[in-house]
C-alpha positions in Angstrom: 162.9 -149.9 80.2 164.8 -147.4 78.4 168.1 -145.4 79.5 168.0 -142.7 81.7 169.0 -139.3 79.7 172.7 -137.6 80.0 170.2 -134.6 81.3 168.8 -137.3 83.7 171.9 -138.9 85.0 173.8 -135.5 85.9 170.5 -134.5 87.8 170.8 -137.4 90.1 174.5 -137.3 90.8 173.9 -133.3 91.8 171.2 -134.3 94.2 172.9 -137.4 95.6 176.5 -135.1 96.5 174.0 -132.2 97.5 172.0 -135.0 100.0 175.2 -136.9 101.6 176.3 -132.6 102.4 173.0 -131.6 103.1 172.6 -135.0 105.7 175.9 -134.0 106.8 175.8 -130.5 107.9 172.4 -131.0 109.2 171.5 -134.3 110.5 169.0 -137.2 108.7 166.0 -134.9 109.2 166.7 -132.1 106.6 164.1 -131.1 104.8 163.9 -132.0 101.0 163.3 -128.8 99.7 166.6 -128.2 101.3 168.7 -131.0 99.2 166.5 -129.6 96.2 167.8 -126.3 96.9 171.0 -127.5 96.9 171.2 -129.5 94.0 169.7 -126.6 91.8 166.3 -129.0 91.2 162.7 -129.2 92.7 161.6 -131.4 95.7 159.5 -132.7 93.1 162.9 -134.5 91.3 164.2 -135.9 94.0 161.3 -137.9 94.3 161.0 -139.0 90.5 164.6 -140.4 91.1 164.9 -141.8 94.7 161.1 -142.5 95.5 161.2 -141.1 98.6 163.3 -139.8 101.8 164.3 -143.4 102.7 165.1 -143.8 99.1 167.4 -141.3 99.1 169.2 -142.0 101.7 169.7 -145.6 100.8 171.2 -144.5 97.4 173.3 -141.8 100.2 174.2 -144.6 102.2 175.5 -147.1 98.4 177.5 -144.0 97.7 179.4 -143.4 101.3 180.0 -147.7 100.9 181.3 -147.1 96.8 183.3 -144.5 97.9 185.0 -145.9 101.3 185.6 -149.3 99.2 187.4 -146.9 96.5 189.6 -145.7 98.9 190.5 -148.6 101.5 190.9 -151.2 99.1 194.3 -150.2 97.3 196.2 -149.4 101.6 195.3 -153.3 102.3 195.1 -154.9 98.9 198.8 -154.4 98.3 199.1 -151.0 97.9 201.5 -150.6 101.5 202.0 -147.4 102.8 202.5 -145.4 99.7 199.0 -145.8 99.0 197.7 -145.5 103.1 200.1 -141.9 103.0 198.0 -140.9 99.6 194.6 -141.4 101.1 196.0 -139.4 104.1 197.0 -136.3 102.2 193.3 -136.1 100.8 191.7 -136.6 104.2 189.9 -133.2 103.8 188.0 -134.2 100.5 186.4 -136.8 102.5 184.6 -134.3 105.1 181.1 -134.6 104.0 181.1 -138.7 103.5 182.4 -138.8 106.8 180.0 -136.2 108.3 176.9 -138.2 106.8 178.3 -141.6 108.4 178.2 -140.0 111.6 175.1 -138.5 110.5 173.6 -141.6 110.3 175.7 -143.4 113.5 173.9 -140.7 115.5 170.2 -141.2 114.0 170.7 -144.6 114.7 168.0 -147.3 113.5 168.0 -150.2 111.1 169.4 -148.1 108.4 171.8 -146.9 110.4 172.8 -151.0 111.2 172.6 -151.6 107.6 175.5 -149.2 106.9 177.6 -150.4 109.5 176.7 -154.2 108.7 177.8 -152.8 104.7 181.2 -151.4 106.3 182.0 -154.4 107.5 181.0 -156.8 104.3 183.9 -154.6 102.5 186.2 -154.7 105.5 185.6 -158.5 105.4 186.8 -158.4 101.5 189.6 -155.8 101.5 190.9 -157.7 104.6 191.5 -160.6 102.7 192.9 -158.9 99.7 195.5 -157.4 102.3 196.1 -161.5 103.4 196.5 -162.3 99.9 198.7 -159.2 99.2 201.0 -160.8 102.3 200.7 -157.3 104.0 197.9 -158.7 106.3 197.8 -161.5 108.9 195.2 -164.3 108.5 192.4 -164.6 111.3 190.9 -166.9 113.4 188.1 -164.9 113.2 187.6 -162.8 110.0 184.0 -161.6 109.8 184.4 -160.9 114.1 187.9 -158.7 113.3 186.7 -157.4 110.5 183.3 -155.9 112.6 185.5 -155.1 115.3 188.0 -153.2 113.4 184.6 -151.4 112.0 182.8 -150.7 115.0 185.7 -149.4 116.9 186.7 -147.1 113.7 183.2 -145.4 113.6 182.4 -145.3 117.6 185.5 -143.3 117.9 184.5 -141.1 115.3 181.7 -140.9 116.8 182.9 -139.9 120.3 184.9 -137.6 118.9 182.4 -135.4 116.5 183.7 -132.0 116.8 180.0 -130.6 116.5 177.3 -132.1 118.9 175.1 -129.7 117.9 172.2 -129.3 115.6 174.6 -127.5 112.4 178.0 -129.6 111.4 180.5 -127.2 109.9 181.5 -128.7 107.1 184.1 -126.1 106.3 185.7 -127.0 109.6 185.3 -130.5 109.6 188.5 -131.1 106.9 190.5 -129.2 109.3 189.6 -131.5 112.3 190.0 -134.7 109.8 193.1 -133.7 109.6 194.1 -133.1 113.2 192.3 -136.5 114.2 194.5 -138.6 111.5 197.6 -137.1 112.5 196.5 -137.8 116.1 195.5 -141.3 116.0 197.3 -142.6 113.4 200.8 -143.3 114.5 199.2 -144.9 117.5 197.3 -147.1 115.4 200.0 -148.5 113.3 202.1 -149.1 116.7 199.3 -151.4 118.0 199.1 -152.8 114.4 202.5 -153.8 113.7 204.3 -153.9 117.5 201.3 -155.9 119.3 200.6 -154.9 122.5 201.4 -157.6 124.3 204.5 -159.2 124.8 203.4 -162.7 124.6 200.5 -164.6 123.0 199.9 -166.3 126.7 196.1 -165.2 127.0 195.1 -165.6 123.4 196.6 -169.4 123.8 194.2 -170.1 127.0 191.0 -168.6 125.4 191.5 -170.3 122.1 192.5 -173.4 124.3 188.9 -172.5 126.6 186.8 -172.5 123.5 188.2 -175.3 121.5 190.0 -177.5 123.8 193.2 -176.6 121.8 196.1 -174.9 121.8 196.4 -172.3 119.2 199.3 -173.2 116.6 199.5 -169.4 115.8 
């Protein structure tokens, strides 16, 4: 098979950023011709690169997990707080990967399950670079705390979209990424690093329940 063109390649990366907007502002049901628009190319290209509208989104959905694992993996994999504080400050140039994963929490559906179950795979993985980095605690349960973590991330997103309606504003939605960071995230790291419970009594009896053993934790 031989290489796709320079001409080729910038084609597709204009019509995948145009989709994950277009998705965004407007929910998994925009037209085509829309994203086309967009992207400055016909309906007809989209096609010739992504197959399809299920195709698209898939190749949607690879870049919102490529660019979430850019951007995680260096706060947990040893990069501390400088690097959480960095991702912080740039909270507003992720408005339209975050308005397509709510995009597609809302449209629910297999697809929307593969994301999430994708999410977690990488939370699973930069998890255990954080462990290995000796920033993050080991678990009992990685995979569970690692889909927990996930889920509970995205459903409070999700409850807290600022647009229910039909049109997202993308041009508003950096300035309520920012409010909701600076709004959650202090809480966060207090529930993180001061637990908030004052002994480790009830984790002891269900460990204890389920295995017939104390936990040595």
């Amino acid at each position: 098979m031989s290489s796709a063109t320079g001409d080729e390649l910038t084609a597709r990366a204009r019509i995948l950023l145009a989709a994950v907007r277009r998705f965004a502002a407007d929910g998994m049901a925009a037209p085509l011709r829309a994203v086309a628009a967009d992207a400055g190319v016909s309906a007809g290209l989209i096609i010739h690169h992504f197959g399809s509208r299920d195709g698209l989104r898939e190749a949607c959905d690879a870049h919102v997990l490529a660019v979430t694992r850019e951007n995680k993996a260096p706060v947990l994999g040893g990069g501390g707080a400088g690097a959480m504080l960095t991702q912080l400050a740039q909270v507003e140039g992720y408005a339209p990967v975050v308005g397509y994963v709510l995009r597609r929490l809302q449209a629910g559906g297999p697809l929307a399950t593969q994301l999430v179950d994708g999410f977690v795979r990488d939370a699973v993985e930069y998890l255990r670079q954080g462990e290995a980095a000796g920033v993050v605690r080991p678990s009992r349960y990685p995979e569970a705390r690692a889909r927990v973590l996930t889920e509970q991330a995205l459903g409070a997103l999700l409850l807290q979209l600022p647009a229910q309606q039909e049109h997202l504003d993308l041009d508003e939605l950096p300035g309520w990424l920012r409010a909701y960071s600076e709004r959650i995230v202090g809480p966060l790291l207090e529930v993180y690093t001061e637990p908030l419970l004052t002994d480790r009594s009830l984790l002891d009896s269900y460990v204890e329940s389920r295995t017939g053993h104390t936990s040595e934790r």
